[in-house]
C-alpha positions as CSV (number, residue, x, y, z in Angstrom):
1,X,22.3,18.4,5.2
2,X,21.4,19.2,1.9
3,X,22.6,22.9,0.8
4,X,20.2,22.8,-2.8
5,X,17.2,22.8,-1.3
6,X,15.1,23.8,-4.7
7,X,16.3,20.4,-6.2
8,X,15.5,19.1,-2.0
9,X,12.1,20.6,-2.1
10,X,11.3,19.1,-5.4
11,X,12.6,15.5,-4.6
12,X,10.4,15.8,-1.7
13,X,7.3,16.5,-3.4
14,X,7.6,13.6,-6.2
15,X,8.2,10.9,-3.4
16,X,5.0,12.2,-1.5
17,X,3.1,12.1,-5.0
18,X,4.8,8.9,-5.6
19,X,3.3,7.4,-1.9
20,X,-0.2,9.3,-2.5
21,X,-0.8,7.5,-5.6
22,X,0.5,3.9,-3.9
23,X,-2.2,4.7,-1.2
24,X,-4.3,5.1,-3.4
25,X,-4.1,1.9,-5.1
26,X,-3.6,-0.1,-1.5
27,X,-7.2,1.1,-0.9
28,X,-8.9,0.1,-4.0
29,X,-7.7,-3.6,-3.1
30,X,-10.3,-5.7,-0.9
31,X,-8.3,-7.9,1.0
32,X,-6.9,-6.6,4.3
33,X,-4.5,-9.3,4.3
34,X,-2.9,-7.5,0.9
35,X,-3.9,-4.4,2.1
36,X,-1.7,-4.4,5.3
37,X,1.0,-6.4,3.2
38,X,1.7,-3.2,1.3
39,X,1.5,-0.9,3.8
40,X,4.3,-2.9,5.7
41,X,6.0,-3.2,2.7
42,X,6.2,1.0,2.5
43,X,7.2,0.7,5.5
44,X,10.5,-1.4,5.1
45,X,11.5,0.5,1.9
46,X,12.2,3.6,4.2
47,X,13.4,1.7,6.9
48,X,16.1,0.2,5.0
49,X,17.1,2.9,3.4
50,X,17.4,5.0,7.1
51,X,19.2,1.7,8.7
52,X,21.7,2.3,5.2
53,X,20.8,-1.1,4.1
54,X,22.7,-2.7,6.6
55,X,20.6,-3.6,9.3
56,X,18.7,-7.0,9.7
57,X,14.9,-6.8,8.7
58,X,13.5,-7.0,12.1
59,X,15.6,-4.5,13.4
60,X,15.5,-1.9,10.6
61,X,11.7,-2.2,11.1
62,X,11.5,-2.0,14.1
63,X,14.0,1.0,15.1
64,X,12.4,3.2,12.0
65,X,8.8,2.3,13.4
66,X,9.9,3.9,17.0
67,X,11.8,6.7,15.7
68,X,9.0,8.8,13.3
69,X,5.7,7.4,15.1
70,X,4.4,10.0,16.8
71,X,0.8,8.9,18.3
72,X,1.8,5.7,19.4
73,X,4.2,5.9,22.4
74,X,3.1,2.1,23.6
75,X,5.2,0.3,20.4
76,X,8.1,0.3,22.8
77,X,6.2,-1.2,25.5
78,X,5.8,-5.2,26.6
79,X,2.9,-6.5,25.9
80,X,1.4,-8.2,29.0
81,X,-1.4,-11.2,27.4
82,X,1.5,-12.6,24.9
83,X,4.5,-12.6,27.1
84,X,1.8,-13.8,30.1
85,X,0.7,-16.8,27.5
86,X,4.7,-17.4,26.4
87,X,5.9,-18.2,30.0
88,X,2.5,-19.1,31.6
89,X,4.3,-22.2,33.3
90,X,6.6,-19.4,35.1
91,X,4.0,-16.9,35.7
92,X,0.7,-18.5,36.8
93,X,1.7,-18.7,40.5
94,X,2.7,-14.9,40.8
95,X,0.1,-13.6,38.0
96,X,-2.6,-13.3,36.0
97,X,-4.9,-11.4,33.1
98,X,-7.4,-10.5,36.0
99,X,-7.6,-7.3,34.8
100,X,-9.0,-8.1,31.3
101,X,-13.0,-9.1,31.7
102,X,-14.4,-11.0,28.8
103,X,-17.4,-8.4,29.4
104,X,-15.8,-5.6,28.6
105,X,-13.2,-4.4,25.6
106,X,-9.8,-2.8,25.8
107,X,-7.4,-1.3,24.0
108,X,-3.1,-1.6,24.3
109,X,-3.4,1.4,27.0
110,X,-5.3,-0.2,29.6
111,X,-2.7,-3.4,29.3
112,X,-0.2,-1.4,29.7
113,X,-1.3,0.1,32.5
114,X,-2.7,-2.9,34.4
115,X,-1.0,-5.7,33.2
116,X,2.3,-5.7,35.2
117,X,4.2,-6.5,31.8
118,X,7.6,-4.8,33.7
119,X,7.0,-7.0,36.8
120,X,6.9,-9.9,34.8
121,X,9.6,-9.1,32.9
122,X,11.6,-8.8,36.3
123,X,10.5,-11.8,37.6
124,X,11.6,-13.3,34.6
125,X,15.2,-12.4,34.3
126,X,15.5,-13.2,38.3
127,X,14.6,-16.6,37.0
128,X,16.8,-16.7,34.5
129,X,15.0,-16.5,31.1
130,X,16.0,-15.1,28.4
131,X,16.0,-11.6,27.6
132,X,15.5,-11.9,24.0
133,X,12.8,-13.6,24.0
134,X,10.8,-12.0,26.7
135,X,11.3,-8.6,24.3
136,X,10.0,-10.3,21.5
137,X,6.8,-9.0,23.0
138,X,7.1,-5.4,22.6
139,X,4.1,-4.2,20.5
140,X,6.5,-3.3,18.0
141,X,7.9,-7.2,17.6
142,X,4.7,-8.1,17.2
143,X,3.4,-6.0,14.6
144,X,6.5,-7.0,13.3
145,X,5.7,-10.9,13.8
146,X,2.3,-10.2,12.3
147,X,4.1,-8.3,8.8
148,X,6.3,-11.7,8.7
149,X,3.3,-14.3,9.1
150,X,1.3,-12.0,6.1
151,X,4.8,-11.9,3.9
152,X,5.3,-15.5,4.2
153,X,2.2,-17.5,5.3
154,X,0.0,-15.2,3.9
155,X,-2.4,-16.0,7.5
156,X,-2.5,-13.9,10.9
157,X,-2.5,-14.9,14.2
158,X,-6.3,-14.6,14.2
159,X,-9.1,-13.6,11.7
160,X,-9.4,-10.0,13.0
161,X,-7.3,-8.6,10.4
162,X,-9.1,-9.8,7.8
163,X,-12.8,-8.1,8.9
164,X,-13.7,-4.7,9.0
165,X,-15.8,-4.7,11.8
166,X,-13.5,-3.6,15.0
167,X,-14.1,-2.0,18.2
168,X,-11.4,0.1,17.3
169,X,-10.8,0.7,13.2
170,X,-7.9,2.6,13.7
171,X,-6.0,1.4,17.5
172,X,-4.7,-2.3,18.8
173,X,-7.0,-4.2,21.2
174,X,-7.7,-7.5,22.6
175,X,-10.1,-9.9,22.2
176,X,-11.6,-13.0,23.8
177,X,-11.2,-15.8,21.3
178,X,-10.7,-20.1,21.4
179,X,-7.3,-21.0,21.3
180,X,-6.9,-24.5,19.6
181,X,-3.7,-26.0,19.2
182,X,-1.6,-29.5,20.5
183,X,0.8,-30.1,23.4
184,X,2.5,-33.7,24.0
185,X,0.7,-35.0,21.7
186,X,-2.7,-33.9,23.1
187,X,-5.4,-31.9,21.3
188,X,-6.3,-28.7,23.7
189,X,-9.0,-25.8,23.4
190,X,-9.1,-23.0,25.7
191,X,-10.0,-19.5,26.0
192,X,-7.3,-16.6,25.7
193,X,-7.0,-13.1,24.8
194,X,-5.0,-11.9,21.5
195,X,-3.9,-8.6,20.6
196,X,-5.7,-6.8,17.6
197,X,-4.2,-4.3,14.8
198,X,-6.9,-3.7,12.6
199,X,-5.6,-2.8,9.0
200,X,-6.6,0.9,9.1
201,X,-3.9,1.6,12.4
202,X,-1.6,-0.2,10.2
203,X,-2.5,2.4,7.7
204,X,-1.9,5.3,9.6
205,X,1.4,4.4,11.4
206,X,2.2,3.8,8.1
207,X,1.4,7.2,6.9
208,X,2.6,8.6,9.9
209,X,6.0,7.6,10.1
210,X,6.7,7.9,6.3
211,X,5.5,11.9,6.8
212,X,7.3,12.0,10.1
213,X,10.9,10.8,7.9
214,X,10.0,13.0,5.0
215,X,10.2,15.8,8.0
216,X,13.6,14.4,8.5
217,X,15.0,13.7,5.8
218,X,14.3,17.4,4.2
219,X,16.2,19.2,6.9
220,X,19.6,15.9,7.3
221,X,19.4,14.6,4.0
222,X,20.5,15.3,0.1
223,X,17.5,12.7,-0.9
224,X,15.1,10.6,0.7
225,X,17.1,7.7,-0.6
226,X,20.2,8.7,-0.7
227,X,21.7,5.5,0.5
228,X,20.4,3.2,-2.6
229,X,23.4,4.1,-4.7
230,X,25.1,2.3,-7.4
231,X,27.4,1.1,-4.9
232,X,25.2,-1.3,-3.1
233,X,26.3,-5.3,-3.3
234,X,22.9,-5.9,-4.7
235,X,23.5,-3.6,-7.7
236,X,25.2,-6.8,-8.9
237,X,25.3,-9.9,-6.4
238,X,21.3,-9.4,-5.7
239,X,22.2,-9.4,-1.9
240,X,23.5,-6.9,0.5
């Protein structure tokens, strides 16, 4: 814990000035797909300097995301569509996405609370498949999956991201869309629901868990980067 806390105070209030004016400039750009680039971006500069640099990226993303969100208790949570779609060969006997109705729109919380995701996962392991993967569907892993298919394809899963016109601006949700894509060889088209997360909740997770570390890191630490020292393998080797 930091014992100046005039020098504390005053570190504190430069990096928020520092993040308002990077806000800022993230919302003068058009493009969601650069938009919600930088905002994970913010993101992983805290969270690698909370996991002390040493962590892999997924998993320094991923643990800082659940630790200072505050308003979004599901990120921990499976998501029920995307693991049903990954294992639909084991699945489709025992279960389905009855309770999502092409009719009707629906947000992470009703999945959640209808789609059996912790059933499936059961049935899963009793089958024998692979932990690891089934977890890749936590809403957190995928918002992570989507922040790796913007850093590196510079696409998304689906076009949602890069419109402004959502159902929910600012909360994940599904919609109804064509799924195209080739199996054995074989063209297929079909009909399937995807998960949503519209650039302005990527915005104010964002927002919210930098604020939410700030908190933290005040009252446990002598600077809000106090692990990007001089020491650090990529001071001269350009890795960690």
């Amino acid at each position: 814990m930091c014992t100046d806390m005039v020098y504390r105070k005053k570190r504190d209030k430069e990096v928020r000035k520092y993040l308002r004016t990077r806000f800022e400039m993230i919302d003068t750009i058009d493009d969601n797909y650069f938009k919600a680039i930088c905002y994970f971006a913010i993101i992983e500069s805290f969270a690698q300097e909370f996991g002390n640099y040493e962590k892999t990226s997924t998993a320094a993303f991923c643990d800082f995301v659940l630790r200072f969100q505050s308003s979004y208790v599901f990120l921990d949570k499976l998501d029920p569509v995307t693991l049903f779609y990954d294992f639909e060969d084991d699945l489709k006997n025992d279960f389905d996405l009855q309770f999502l109705n092409d009719k009707e729109s629906y947000n992470v919380i009703h999945a959640i609370e209808h789609g059996h995701a912790d059933e499936m996962k059961k049935f899963l392991l009793r089958h024998g498949k692979d932990e690891k993967r089934i977890n890749k569907h936590q809403y957190v892993r995928l918002l992570y999956s989507l922040r790796s298919k913007l850093s590196h394809e510079l696409s998304s899963h689906n076009g949602m991201l890069s419109t402004n016109c959502h159902l929910l601006p600012n909360f994940p949700y599904y919609v109804s869309t064509t799924r195209s894509y080739c199996m054995d060889d074989i063209p297929k088209i079909d009909n399937v629901w995807e998960p949503v997360f519209p650039v302005g909740f990527i915005k104010k997770l964002t927002a919210e868990c930098i604020d939410e570390y700030l908190e933290f890191s005040i009252q446990n630490k002598n600077d809000p980067f106090e692990n990007d020292t001089f020491t650090r393998k990529s001071k001269i080797a350009w890795y960690d």
